[in-house]
N, C-alpha and C positions, 0 to 999 in steps of 0.2 A: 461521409463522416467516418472516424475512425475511434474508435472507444478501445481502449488504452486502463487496462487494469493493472495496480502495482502489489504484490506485496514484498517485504525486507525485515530481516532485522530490527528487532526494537533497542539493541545494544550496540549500536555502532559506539567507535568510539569522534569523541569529542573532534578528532583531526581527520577523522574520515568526512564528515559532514559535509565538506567543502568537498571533496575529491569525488563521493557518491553525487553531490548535485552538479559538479559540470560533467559528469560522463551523461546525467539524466540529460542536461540543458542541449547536449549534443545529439544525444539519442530523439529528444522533443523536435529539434530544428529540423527535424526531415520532413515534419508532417506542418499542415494549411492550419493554423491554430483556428480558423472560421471554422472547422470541422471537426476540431480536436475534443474531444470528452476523456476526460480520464477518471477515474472509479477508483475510489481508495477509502477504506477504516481510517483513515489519519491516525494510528496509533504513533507513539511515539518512534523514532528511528525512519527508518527506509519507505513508510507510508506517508509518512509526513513531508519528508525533504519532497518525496514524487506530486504530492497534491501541491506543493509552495512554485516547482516546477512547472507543471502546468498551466499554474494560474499566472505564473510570470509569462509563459510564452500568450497568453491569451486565450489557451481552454477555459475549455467548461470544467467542471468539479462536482460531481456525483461520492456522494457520503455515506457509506455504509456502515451503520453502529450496530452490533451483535446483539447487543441487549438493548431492555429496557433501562437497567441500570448502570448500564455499562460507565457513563461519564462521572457518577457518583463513585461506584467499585472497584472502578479499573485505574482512571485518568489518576496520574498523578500529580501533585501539585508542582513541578518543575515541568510538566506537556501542558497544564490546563490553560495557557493563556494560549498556547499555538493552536489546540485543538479546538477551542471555542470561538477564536479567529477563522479556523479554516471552514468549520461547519457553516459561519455565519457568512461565508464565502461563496458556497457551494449554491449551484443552481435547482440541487433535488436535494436533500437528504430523507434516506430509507432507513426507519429502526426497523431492526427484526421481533417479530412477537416475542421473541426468547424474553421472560423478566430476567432470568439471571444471567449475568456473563460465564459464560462455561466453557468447554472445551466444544459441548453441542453446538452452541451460540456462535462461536469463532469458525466452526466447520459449515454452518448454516448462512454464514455472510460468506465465506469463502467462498462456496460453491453459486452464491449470488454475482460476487464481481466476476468471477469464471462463466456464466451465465449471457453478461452482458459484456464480455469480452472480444476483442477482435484479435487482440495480442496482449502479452501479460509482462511487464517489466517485473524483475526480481535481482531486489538488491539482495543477494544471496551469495555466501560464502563459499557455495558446493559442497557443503558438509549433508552427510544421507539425514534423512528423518531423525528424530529422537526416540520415537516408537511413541510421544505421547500424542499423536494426530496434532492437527490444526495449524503448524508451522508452517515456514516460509519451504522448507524441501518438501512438504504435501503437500499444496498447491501447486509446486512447480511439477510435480510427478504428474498432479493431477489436469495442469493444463496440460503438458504432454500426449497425455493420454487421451484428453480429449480433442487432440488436434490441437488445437490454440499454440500459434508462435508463442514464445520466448525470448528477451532478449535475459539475460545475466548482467546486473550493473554489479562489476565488482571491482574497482578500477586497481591497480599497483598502490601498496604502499595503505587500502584500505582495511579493517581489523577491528575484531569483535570484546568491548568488555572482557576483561577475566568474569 
């Protein structure tokens, strides 16, 4: 079995969507989807397209929500139909105790999908931290550091919201 954690960007833009998910669909094809798990917040962006991937090649879907509150506080009503599709998906989903979505909350699922990690897909720009924690470059620092491969899904031509 290979468990397969994502995180990305939540602002990709509109024309990236497509370009982030066949680099994903190609990155998926190497692995026995009978064994494949992959572990994602589905937030909106680079979480989401990577759970939509997995579960087209035939993974499993492992759901990590930050909070208690998180799909009432956070989800927004243009993610909520894909996020409550994917959760309704998923063969586990884990809330974390956190009631609030915080910055604590989003470091505390992090460090969960990193956890249950074998390798970590990151649709990531390669831009350093923002210095406010919980981002897609501190997790990638942070699987580094913890050993955990990396792959970069950043394909040509993909680009972040102003």
């Amino acid at each position: 079995m290979t468990t397969i954690a994502v995180t990305g960007h939540m602002d990709l833009t509109d024309a990236s969507v497509p370009l982030v998910r066949g680099e994903l669909d190609r990155l998926l094809a190497a692995y026995d989807p009978a064994g494949l798990v992959g572990v994602s917040c589905v937030a909106k962006g680079g979480d989401s397209v990577f759970a939509d991937a997995v579960l087209a090649v035939g993974g499993r879907l492992v759901v990590v929500i930050p909070s208690r509150d998180y799909r009432q506080a956070k989800v927004r009503p243009d993610h909520a139909a894909t996020f409550d599709r994917l959760v309704a998906a998923a063969d586990e989903v884990l809330v974390m105790p956190h009631e609030t979505a915080n910055r604590q909350a989003y470091e505390a699922a992090n460090a969960v999908l990193l956890e249950r990690a074998d390798r970590l897909m990151a649709v990531w720009d390669g831009r350093p931290p923002s210095g406010k924690g919980g981002g897609t470059a501190d997790v990638v620092g942070q699987a580094r550091g913890a050993g955990v491969p990396v792959d970069v899904v950043w394909p040509d031509g993909a680009s972040r919201r102003p």
